[in-house]
C-alpha atoms as one frame of an Amber mdcrd trajectory, in Angstrom:
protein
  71.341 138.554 140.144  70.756 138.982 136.218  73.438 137.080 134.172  74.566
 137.659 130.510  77.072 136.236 128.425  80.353 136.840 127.139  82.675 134.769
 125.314  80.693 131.831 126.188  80.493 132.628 130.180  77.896 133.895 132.461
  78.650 137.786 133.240  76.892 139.066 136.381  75.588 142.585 135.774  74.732
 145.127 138.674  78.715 144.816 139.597  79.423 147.178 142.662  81.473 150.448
 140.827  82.750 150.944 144.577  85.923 149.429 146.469  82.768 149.682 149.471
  80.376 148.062 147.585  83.193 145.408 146.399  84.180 144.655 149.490  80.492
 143.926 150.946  80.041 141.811 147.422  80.852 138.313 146.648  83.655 139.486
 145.377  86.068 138.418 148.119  90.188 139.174 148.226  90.240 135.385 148.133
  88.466 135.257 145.080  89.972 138.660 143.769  93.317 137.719 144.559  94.021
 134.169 142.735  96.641 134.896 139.872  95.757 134.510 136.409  97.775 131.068
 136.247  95.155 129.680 139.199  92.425 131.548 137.398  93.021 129.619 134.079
  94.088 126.359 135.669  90.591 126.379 138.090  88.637 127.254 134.922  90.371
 124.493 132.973  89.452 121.961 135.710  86.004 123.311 135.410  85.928 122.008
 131.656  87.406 119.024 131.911  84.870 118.011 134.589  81.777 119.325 132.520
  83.559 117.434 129.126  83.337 121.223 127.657  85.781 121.672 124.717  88.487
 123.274 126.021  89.211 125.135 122.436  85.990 125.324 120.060  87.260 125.760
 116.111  90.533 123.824 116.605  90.982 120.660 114.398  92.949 118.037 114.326
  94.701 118.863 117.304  92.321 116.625 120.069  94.902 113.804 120.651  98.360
 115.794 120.361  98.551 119.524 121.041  95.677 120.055 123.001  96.650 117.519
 125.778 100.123 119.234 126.174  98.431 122.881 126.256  96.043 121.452 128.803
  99.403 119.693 131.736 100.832 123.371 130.695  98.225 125.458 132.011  97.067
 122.902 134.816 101.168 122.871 135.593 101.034 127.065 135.760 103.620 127.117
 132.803 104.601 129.978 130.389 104.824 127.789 127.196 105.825 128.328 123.404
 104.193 127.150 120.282 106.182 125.961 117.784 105.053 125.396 114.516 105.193
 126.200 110.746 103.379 128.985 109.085  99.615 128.399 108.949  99.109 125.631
 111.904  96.712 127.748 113.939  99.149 129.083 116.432  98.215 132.307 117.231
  94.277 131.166 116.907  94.907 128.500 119.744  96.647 131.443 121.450  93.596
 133.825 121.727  91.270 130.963 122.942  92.998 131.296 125.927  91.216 134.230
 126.640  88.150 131.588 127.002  89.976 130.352 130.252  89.834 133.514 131.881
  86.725 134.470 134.251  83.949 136.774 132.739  84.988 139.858 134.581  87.178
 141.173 137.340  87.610 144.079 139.029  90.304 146.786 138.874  90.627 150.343
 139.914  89.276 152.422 137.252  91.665 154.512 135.586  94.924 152.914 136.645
  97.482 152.435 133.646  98.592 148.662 135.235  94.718 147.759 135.841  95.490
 147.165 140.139  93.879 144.918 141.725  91.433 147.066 144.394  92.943 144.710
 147.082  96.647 144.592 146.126  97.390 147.889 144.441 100.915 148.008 142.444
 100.656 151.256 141.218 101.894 154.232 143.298  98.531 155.948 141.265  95.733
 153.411 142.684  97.797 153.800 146.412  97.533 157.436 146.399  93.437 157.229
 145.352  93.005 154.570 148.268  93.919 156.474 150.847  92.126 160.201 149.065
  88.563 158.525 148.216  88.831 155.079 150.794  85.533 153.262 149.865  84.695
 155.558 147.361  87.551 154.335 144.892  85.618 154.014 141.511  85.674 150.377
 140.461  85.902 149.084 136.242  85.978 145.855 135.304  87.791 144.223 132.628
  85.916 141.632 130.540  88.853 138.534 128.695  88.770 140.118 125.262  90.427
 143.481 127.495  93.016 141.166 129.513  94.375 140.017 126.376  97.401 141.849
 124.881  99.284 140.226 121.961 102.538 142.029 120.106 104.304 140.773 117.138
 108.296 140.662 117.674 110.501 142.659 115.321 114.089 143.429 115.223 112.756
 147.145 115.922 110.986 146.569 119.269 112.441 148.344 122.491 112.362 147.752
 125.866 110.503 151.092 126.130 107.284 149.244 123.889 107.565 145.837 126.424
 108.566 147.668 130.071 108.201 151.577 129.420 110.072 154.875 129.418 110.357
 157.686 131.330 107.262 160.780 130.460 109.261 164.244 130.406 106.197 166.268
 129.755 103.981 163.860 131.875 107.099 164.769 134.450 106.321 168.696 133.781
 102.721 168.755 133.478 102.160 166.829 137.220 105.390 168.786 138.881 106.861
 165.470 139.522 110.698 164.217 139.617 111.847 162.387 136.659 112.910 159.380
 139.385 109.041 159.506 139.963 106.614 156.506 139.445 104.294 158.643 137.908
 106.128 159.853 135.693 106.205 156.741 133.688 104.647 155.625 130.840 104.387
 151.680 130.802 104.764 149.471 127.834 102.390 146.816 126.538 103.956 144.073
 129.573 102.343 146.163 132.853  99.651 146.994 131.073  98.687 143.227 130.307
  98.830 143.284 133.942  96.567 140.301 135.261  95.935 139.199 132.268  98.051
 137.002 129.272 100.853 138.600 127.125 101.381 137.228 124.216 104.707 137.229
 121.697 104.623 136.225 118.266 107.762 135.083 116.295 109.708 135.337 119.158
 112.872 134.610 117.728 112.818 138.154 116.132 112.982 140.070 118.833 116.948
 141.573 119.848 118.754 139.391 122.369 119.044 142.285 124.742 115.086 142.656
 124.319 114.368 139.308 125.596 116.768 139.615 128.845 114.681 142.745 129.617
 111.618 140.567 128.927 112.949 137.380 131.268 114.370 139.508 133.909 110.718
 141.369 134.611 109.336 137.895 134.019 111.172 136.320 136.616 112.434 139.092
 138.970 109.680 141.167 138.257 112.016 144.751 138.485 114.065 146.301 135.784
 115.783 149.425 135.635 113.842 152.584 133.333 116.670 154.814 132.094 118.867
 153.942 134.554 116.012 153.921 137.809 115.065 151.045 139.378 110.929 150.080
 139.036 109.535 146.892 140.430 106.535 145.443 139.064 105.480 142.284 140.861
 103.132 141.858 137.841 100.690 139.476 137.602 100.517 137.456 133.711 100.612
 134.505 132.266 102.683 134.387 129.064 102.859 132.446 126.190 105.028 132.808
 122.996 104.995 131.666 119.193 107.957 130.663 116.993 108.262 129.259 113.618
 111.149 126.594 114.402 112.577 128.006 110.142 113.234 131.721 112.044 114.986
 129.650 115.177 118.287 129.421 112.602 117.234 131.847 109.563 116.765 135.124
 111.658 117.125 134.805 115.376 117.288 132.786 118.645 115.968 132.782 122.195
 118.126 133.496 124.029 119.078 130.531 126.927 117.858 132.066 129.924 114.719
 132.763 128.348 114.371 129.531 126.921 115.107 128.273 130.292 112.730 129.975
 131.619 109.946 128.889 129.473 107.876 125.806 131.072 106.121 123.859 127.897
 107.277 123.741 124.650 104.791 122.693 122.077 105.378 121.306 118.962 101.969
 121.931 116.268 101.630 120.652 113.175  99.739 120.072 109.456  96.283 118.847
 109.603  97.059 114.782 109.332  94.054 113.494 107.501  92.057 114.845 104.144
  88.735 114.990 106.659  90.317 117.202 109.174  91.745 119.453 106.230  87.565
 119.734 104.657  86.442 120.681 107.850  88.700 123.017 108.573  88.517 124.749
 104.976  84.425 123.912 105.731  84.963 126.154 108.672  87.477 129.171 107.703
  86.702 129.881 104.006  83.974 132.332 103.176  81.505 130.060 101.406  78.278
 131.602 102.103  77.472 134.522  98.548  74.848 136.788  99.252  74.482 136.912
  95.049  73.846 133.192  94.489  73.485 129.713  95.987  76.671 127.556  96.427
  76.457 123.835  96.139  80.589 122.621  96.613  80.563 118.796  95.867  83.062
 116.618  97.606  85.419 116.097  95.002  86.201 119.448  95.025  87.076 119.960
  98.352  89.068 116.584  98.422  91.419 118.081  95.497  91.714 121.442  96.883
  92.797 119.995  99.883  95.177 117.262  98.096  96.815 120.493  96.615  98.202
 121.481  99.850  98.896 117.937 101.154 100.723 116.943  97.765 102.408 120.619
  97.803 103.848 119.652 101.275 105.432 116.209  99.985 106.968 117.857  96.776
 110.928 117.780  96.323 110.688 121.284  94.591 108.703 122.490  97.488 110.414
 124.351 100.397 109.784 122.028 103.545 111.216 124.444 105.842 108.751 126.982
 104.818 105.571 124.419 105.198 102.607 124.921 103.655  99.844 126.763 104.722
  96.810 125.896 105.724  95.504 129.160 104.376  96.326 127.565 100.944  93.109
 125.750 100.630  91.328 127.609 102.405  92.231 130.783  99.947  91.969 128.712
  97.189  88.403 127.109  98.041  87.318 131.228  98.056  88.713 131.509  94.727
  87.357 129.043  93.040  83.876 129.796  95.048  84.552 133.344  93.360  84.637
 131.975  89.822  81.663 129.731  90.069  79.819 132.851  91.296  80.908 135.039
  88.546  79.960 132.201  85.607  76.396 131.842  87.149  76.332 135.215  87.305
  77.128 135.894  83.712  74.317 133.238  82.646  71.947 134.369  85.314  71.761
 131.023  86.990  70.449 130.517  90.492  73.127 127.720  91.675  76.882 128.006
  91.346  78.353 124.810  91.206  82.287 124.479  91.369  84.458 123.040  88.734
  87.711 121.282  88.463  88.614 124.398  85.606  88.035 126.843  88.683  90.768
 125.621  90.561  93.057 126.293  87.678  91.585 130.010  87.541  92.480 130.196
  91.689  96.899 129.540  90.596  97.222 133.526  92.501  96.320 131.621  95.637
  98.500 129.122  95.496 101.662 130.305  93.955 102.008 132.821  96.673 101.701
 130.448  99.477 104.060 128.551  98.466 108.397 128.885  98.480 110.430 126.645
  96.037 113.244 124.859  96.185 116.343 125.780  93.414 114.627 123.398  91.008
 111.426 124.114  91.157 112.167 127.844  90.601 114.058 126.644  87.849 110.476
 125.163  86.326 108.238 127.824  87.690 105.656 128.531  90.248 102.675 127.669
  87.549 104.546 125.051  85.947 104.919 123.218  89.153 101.287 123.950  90.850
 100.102 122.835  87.387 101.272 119.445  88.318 100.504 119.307  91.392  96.854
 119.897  90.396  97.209 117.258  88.131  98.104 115.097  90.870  95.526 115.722
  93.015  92.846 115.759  90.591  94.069 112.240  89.564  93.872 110.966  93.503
  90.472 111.865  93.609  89.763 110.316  90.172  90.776 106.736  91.440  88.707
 107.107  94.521  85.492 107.568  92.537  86.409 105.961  89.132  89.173 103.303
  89.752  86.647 100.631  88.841  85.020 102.438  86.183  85.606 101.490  82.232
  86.342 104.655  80.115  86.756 102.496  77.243  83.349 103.858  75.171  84.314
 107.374  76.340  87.942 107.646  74.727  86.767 105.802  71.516  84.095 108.744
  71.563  86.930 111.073  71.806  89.501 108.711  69.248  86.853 109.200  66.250
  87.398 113.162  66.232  85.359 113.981  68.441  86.023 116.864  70.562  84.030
 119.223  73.400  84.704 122.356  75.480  83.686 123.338  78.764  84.654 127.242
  79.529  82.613 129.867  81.592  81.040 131.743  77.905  78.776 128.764  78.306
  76.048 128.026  80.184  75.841 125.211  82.424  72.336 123.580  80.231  74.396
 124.494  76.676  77.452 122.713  78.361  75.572 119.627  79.448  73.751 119.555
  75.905  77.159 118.667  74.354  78.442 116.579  76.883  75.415 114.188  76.655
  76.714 113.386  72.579  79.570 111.587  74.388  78.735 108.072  74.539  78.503
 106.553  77.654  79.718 109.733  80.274  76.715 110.534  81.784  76.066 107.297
  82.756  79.410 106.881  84.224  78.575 109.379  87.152  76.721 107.365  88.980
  79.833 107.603  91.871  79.009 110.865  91.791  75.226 110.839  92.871  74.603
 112.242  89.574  70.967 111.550  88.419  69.065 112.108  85.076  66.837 114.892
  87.409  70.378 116.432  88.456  70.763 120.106  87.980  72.598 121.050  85.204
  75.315 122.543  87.051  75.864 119.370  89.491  75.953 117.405  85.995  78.512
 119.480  84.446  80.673 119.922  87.244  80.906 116.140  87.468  81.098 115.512
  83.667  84.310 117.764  84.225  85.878 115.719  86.751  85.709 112.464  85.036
  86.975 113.855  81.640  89.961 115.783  83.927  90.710 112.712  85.691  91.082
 111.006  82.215  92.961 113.729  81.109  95.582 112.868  84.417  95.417 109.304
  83.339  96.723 110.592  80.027  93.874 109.063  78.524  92.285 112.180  76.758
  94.145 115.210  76.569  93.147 118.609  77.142  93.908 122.155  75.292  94.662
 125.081  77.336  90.883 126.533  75.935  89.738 123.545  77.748  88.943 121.435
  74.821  88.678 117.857  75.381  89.883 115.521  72.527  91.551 112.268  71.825
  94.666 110.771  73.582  98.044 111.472  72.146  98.682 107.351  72.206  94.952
 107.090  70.455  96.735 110.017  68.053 100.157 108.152  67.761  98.037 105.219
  66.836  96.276 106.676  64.227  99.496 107.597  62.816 101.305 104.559  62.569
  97.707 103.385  60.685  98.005 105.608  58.475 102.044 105.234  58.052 101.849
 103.731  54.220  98.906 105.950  53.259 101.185 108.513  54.287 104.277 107.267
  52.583 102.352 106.522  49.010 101.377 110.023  49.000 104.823 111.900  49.607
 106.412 109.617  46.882 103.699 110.344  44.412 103.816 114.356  45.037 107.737
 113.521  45.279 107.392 111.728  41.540 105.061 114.750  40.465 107.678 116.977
  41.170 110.052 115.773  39.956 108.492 115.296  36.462 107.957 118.858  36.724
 111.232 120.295  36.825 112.323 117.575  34.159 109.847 119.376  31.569 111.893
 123.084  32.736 115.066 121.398  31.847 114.253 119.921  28.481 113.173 123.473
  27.321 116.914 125.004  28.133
């Protein structure tokens, strides 16, 4: 038999499209049967056996999460995810469906997708016993077996469990008490396969009795008739532990009811955080080549890590780990654009893009009272700041600036913006005495490109500009110290005082003259 592939796994084509033909295949009831619990639980064994990873694209997660998803699916659990905002929930969610076997059969046409051996529907009975053998087969692939709904305060039992059809009632002659005169909701119709909830607290209290009671019981009552579903799904749930106080509960017997509860969390090194943003953020420009140096993606991912330890930074809320990953595309955006606007062939980061990227990071974050007291910028200013001055000690901590900031301390002065090319920017950067050959921690070479070269030459003045060591004009114009400045004032202190007493004494010979002629 031919095999393809889906999702990973070997699909078998030339499947019978007959309950006859299934029955003579290798498709046995024993094999047909198994729930979906046993399906994923004999596929997980599978994995760990063959050292497969069990969930490809999830960081970070190897030693904690994983190994408690893993006894909850080889213990045949319905489990929740807890987590804040951003923690790949839902993503670890929908690689379940990679548990789940390549195909199965159902009988085709049937709203609850019946199992050709153990029919639920009073539909997929009545077409048995009419066509016998002859029932036409489909099969459902685990992209098809997956059904996920978002809980609001608006759901019904109607969109979980279903509602009575009056014209479906009128059209097929049938009895409003009938079977087939219902319409199901999205729960029978993930039918041997996983339903999944999102935000569960949010949905009514009466909402999630109707959802245990089918869960556990597997009947519940359809405007006021009686339907049992012995349904066949694994379940699994997601919850932002903020929304378990702020907007909602589960309710006890459903919690009860749940088998695992999983606690996720924040990416807990900088290296997991890179690759992550490595993986998710759109990085690859059809319009130009992108070169990100490390630096970069160590500050844009010390923004979100220093975001998440600020006091004026809403801990309940979390931050995202969308925030870098937004951010990295927005600073990838402006790099384009400059190199664009100078025709250059390589786009090379800067630290003065992340400063252009503040709409993806002031929305992703929530403050507390005193940081909305400062503002959004004002605050992810600093935080910047920070993060660009962690980095700066990593590279430079053992590096002397001295030559640079007396460069800067006799006037002069340089600017870096995007009306400037990356060669005209480097020209001027090389009169500063002693940078370029400070960024040799860099890898930055005399045959470096000019854009590598100025991206670096950046960092090192921004990182003296965190040190306080330079400062830095909103233009981005690079110029002396305000101690170097301070200095140079109290230098010039008597200078300064000689000359206000002479124009003082000027003066005031002056209006002496006026008086003497009234």
């Amino acid at each position: 038999m031919h095999e393809a592939y889906t999702c990973g796994m070997p699909v078998p084509t030339n499947l019978p499209l007959t309950l006859g033909a299934l029955k003579k295949s290798e498709w046995t009831p024993e094999r047909v049967n198994r729930s979906v619990k046993d399906e994923l639980r004999e596929n997980l064994i599978a994995r760990l056996r063959s050292r497969e990873t069990i969930f490809p694209g999830i960081v970070g997660y190897e030693d904690t999460v994983i190994p408690q998803i893993v006894n909850a699916v080889l213990s045949r659990h319905n489990f929740i995810l807890l987590g804040l905002r951003g923690q790949a929930k839902s993503r670890i969610l929908r690689a379940l469906t990679g548990l789940l076997d390549s195909v199965i059969p159902y009988i085709a046409g049937s709203e609850l997708r019946d199992n050709p051996y153990k029919p639920l529907s009073k539909f997929s009975r009545d077409l048995i016993a009419e066509q016998g053998d002859d029932t036409p087969i489909a099969w459902l692939t685990p992209d098809e077996r997956y059904v996920e709904k978002l809980a609001t305060p608006d759901v019904t039992v109607a969109d979980l469990v279903g509602d009575l059809d009056p014209i479906k009632a009128a059209r097929g002659g049938q009895e409003l008490s009938s079977e087939l005169t219902m319409h199901y909701g999205l729960l029978p119709r993930s039918n041997r396969g996983l339903f999944i909830i999102n935000e569960l607290p949010d949905l009514a209290g009466k909402i999630q009795v109707a959802l245990f009671n089918i869960m556990q019981e597997g009947d519940v009552q359809i405007k006021g008739y009686p339907v049992r579903l012995q349904l066949d799904v694994a379940i699994a749930f997601s919850a932002n532990p903020e929304d378990y106080t702020a907007r909602g509960k589960i309710v006890t017997p459903l919690k009860d009811r749940i088998g695992s509860e999983i606690r996720t969390h924040y990416p807990e090194s900088l290296e997991e955080a890179i690759t992550i943003t490595t993986q998710e953020a759109w990085a690859s420009r059809p319009n130009a080549e992108i070169e990100i140096p490390q630096y970069i993606r160590e500050v844009v991912e010390l923004i979100a890590f220093l975001a998440r330890e600020d006091k004026k930074v809403d801990k309940r809320s979390g931050v995202s780990q969308r925030l870098p990953i937004s951010t990295m595309e927005l600073v990838l955006s402006n790099a384009e654009r400059r190199a664009l606007m100078h025709d250059e062939t390589l786009a090379v980061p800067r630290i003065g893009d992340i400063y252009t990227a503040l709409p993806g990071i002031t929305g992703k974050i929530e403050l507390e009272y005193e940081g909305e007291m400062r503002g959004a910028d004002v605050i992810v200013h600093d935080i910047i700041r920070q993060a660009v001055q962690r980095s700066f000690d990593k590279y430079f901590a053992n590096i002397n600036t001295q030559q640079i900031e007396e460069w800067f301390n006799l006037g002069g002065t340089v600017q870096l913006n995007d009306q400037q090319a990356a060669a005209a920017s480097l020209k001027e950067l090389k009169q500063i005495q002693g940078l370029m050959d400070k960024l040799e921690p860099l890898g930055i070479t005399s045959k470096s490109s000019p854009e590598l070269a100025v991206s670096a030459a950046e960092f090192l003045l921004e990182g003296m500009t965190a040190h306080r060591r330079i400062t830095r004009s909103e233009e981005r114009s690079f110029s002396a110290g305000e101690k170097a400045r301070r200095n140079e004032q109290a230098a010039n202190f008597h200078e300064t005082v000689r000359e206000r007493e002479k124009e003082r004494a000027e003066w005031e010979a002056k209006n002496r003259t006026r008086r003497g002629f009234n």
